[in-house]
N, C-alpha and C positions, 0 to 999 in steps of 0.2 A: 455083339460087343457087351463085354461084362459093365454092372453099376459101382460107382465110387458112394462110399459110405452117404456122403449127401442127398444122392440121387434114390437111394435107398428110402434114406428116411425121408424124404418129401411124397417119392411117391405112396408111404406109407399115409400119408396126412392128404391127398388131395383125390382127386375123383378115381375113382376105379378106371385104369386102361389110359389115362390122361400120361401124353407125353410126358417125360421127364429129362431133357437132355439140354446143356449148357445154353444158356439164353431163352429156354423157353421160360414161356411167366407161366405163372400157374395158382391158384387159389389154393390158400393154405390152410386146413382145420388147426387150429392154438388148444394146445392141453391146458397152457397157463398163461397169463395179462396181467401184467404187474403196470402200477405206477410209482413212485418214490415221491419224498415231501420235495425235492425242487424238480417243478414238471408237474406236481402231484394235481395241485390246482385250475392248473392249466388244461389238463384232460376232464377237469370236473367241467369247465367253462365251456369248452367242445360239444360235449358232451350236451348238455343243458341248451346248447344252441341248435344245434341237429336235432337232438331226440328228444329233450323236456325231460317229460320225468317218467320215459320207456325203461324196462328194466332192463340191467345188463344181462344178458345171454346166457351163462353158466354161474351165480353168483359164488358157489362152491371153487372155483377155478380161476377167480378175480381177488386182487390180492391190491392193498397199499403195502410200500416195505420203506419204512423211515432210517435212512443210516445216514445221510449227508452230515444235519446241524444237528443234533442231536445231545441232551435237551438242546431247542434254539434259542442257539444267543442274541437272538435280534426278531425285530418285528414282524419282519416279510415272513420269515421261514416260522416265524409262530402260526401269524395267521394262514400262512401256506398248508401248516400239518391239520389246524381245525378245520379247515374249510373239507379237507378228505376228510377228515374224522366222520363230522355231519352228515356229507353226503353218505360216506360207505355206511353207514347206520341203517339211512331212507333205503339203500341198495340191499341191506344184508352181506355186506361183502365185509372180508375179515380186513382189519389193520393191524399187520405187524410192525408195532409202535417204535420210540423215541427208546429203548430199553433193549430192542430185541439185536439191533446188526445189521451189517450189512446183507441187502435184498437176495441175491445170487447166493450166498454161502448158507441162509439162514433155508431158502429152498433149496438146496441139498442136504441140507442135518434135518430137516421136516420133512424130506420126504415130497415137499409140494411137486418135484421136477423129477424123473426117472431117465433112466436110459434110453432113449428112442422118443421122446416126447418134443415136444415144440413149446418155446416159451420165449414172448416178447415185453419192453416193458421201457421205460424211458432211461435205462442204464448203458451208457454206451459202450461199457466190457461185458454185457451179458452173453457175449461170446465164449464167456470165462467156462458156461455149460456145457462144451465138449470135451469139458475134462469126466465128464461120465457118459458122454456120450450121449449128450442130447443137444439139440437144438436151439441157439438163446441167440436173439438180436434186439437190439436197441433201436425205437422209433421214436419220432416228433409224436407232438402230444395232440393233434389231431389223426394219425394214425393211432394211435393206441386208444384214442376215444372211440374209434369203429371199432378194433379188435374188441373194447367191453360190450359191445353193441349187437356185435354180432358172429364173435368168437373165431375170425379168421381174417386172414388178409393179403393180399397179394406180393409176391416174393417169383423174381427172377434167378432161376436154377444156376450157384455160377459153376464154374469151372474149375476143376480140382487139380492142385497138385502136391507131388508126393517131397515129401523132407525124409532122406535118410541120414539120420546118425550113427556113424560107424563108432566104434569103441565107447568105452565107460568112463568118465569121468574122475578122476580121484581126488580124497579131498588135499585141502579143505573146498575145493570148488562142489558149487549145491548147484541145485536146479536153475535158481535166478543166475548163475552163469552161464550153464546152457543154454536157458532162454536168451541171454544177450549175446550168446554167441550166434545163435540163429541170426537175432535182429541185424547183426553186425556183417552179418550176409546179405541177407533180403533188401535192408533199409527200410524207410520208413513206406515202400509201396512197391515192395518187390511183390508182393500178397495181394497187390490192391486187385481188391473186386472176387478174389480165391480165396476156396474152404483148403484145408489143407491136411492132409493126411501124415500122422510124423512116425515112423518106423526107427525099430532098431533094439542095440539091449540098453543103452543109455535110456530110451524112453519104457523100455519093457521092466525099468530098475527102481521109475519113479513111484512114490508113494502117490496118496490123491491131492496130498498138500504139493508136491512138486508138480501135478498133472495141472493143478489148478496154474499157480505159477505160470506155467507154458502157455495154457489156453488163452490167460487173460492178456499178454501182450501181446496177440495174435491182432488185437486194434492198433496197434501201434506199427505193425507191420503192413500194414493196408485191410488184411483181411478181412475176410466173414467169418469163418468160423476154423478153430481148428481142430482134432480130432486125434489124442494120442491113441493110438491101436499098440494095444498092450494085448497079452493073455492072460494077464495078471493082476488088470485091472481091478478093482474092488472100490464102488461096487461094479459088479463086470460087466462089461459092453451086450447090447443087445445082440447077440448071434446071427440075427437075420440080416441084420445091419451090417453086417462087416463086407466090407468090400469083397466083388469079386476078382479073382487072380488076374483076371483078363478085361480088367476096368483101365479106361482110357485117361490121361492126366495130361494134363497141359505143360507140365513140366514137370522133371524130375531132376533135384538137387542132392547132392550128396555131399556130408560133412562131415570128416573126422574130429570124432573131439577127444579121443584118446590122449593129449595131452593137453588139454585145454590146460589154464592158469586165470585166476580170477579176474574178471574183467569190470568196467565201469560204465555209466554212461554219463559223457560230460555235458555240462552245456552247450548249444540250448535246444539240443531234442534228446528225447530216448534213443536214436540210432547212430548217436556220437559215441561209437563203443568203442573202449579205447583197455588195452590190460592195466590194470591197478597200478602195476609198477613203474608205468610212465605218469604218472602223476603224483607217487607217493610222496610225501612231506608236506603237500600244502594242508596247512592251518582248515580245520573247522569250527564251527561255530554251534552245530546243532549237527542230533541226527533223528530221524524218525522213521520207528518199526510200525508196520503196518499197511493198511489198504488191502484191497480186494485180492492182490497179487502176491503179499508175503503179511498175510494177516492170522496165521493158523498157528497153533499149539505150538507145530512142530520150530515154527517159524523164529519165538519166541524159547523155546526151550533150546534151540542152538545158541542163543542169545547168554543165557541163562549158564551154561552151560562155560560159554568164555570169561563170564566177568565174575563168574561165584567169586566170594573172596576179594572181590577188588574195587575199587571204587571208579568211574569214569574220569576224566580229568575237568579240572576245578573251575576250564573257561568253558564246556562246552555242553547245552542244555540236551538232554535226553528225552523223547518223550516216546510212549508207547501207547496203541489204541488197538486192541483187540477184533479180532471181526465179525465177533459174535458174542452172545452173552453164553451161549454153552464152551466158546474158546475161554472166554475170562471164568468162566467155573472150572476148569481143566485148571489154570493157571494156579487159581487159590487153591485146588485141592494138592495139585503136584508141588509148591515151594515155588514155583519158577515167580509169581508173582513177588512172592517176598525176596528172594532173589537181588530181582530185576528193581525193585525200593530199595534195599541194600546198600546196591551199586550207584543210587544215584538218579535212577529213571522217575518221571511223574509218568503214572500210567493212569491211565483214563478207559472212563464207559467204552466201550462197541460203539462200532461204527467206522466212518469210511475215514477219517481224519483229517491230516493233510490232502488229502484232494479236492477236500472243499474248505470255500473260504471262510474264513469265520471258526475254525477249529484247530485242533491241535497237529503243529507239522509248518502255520505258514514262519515265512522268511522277512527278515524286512532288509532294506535295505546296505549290502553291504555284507550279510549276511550269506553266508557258505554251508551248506547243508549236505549232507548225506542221508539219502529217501529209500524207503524199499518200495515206494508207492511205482505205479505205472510210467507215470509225465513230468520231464521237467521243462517245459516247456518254457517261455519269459511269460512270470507274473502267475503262475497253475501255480504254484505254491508260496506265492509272494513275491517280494522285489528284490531279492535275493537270490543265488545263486546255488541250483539243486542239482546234486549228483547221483546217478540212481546206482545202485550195489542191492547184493545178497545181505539180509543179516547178518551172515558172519563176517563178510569186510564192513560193515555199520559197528558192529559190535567191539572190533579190533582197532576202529578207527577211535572212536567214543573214548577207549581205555586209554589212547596216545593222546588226541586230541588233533591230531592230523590224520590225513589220507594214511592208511597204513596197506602193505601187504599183508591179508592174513594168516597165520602159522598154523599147523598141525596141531595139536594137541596129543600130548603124549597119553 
């Protein structure tokens, strides 16, 4: 029996000739161990209590990546980020600081993460990694204190199955449609405990901003990891990695999206996925571009692209937060940032935004939002009420000041 992309890449990381098949556990060699500033402290403390002052295992391959609170606006997350500061100094281990973006995207534009690698870290979408075909899970901070310790750690092989999407998409429906058309199938644990392999030309169409998109609410659907198998991917899947023809799948789904229509997700989870146009006319109050899932150039220059020229409406606050400091240099050199000040938007440093608290995206009470972020969970972005959309239903909505359907653009 053939291997599923997973099975592939595990047994590329674990003992020579070691089983590799659904449910077996197996010991994992890590390319990469991240920690982040909330969690970040708490694997120092692990850490210091197991091992004192042993050195971490690969210090070249041990990474802090600060994008939650960034600079922090309060105390904990101050002394949170120094305390790794310090420590990673004692270690030699690099910090990508308060400046740099979010952790997962900032190791794919570095280069830290490659296609076929393995990489854990205290970020719960680093699943978001199988948009180039590697390996990312999120662990408690006494797991990821052993991964610095000793650069692996044990992982149960799951069970793969396949998503085919039949036809292309057309606009103005984007990627984050897609994606919630998926979700809107699955639910929130149609995936649970499944890597998932997505086929098709709707996925063979996606950029890496739309691969990324896919990958990252793969957490939201229960999953571990998901894994668009493109031939077009760039940068391109490892070869050896690709499934084989005759790989066995716990399930196969098939979904036409050939007429998909822009879709939403309502309160109060992400798999409340419902089309725009049943909810269009209610009143907003905010909307916010960004997070790990619609935080990219392209993300913001769809954006950019609808409101050139126009102003948002006069009751409803805009805010936009970059994913990276090389995406906010993209912005300033292309227009799109001035643009997007233009219109109306407060746009802010990198980082993860609205998904943490304390930064730019929450809600307060009363409060109707439209989010590109991942979760709207009750109270993940305040006490308010968060509706997740594409960029360009945020962007169309922001210009009305209500739920809109969005238009074509001539």
């Amino acid at each position: 029996m053939g291997k599923t992309m997973i099975q592939k890449l595990f047994a590329a990381r674990t003992e020579p000739g070691a089983p590799v098949e659904p449910g077996d556990i197996i010991w994992l060699d890590l390319d990469v161990r991240t920690a982040r500033d909330f969690g970040g402290a708490n694997v120092v403390q692990n850490y210091r209590e197991h091992y004192g002052d042993a050195p971490v295992a690969d210090p070249a391959r041990t990474f802090f990546t600060f994008d939650l609170v960034v600079p922090p606006s309060n105390i904990p997350y101050a002394n949170n980020q120094q305390i790794c500061r310090e420590w990673a100094r004692t270690q030699g281990v690099k910090v990508y600081d308060v400046n740099a973006g979010i952790g997962s995207h900032v190791a794919i534009e570095e280069s830290l993460v490659n296609p076929g690698d393995t990489f854990v870290g205290t970020d719960s979408h680093l699943n978001i990694l199988g948009a180039i075909g590697a390996f990312g899970q999120g662990m408690g901070d006494q797991d990821i204190a052993f991964a610095f310790k000793t650069g692996r750690t044990w992982f149960e092989v799951p069970p793969t199955m396949k998503v085919i999407l039949h036809g292309t998409p057309r606009k103005p429906c984007t990627a984050r449609d897609l994606t919630l058309a998926v979700l809107q199938r699955l639910g929130s644990d149609g995936a649970l405990g499944r890597a998932i392999e997505f086929y098709g030309p709707a996925i063979e169409a996606l950029d890496l901003a739309g691969r990324i998109t896919l990958a990252s609410q793969v957490t939201e659907m229960g999953g571990i990891i998901g894994f668009p198998i493109s031939p077009t991917a760039r940068p391109p899947l490892n070869p050896a990695l690709l499934p084989d023809p005759d790989a066995d799948y716990i399930e196969t789904l098939d979904l036409d999206v050939s007429n998909l229509e822009p879709l939403i997700a309502c309160p109060p989870n992400p798999a409340n996925v419902h089309p725009v146009r049943e909810v269009a006319g209610k009143r907003i109050d905010s909307i916010f571009l960004g997070s790990c899932t619609n935080g990219r150039f392209e993300d913001f220059a769809a954006v950019a692209e609808i409101v050139k020229g126009k102003r948002i409406a006069a009751h409803v606050m805009a805010t936009a937060v970059p994913a990276t400091r090389r995406v906010y240099a993209q912005l300033l050199a292309s227009g799109v940032l001035e643009t997007l000040f233009d219109a109306g938007f407060i746009v802010s440093n990198p980082g993860c935004g609205g998904c943490a608290s304390g930064h730019l995206g929450m809600t307060g009470k009363g409060e109707v939002q439209i989010s590109t972020s991942n979760r709207n969970f009750p109270g993940k972005q305040g006490a308010g009420q968060t509706y997740l959309a594409s960029p360009v239903t945020a962007a169309w909505s922001a210009l009305a000041g209500e739920i809109t359907l969005p238009e074509v653009k001539a």
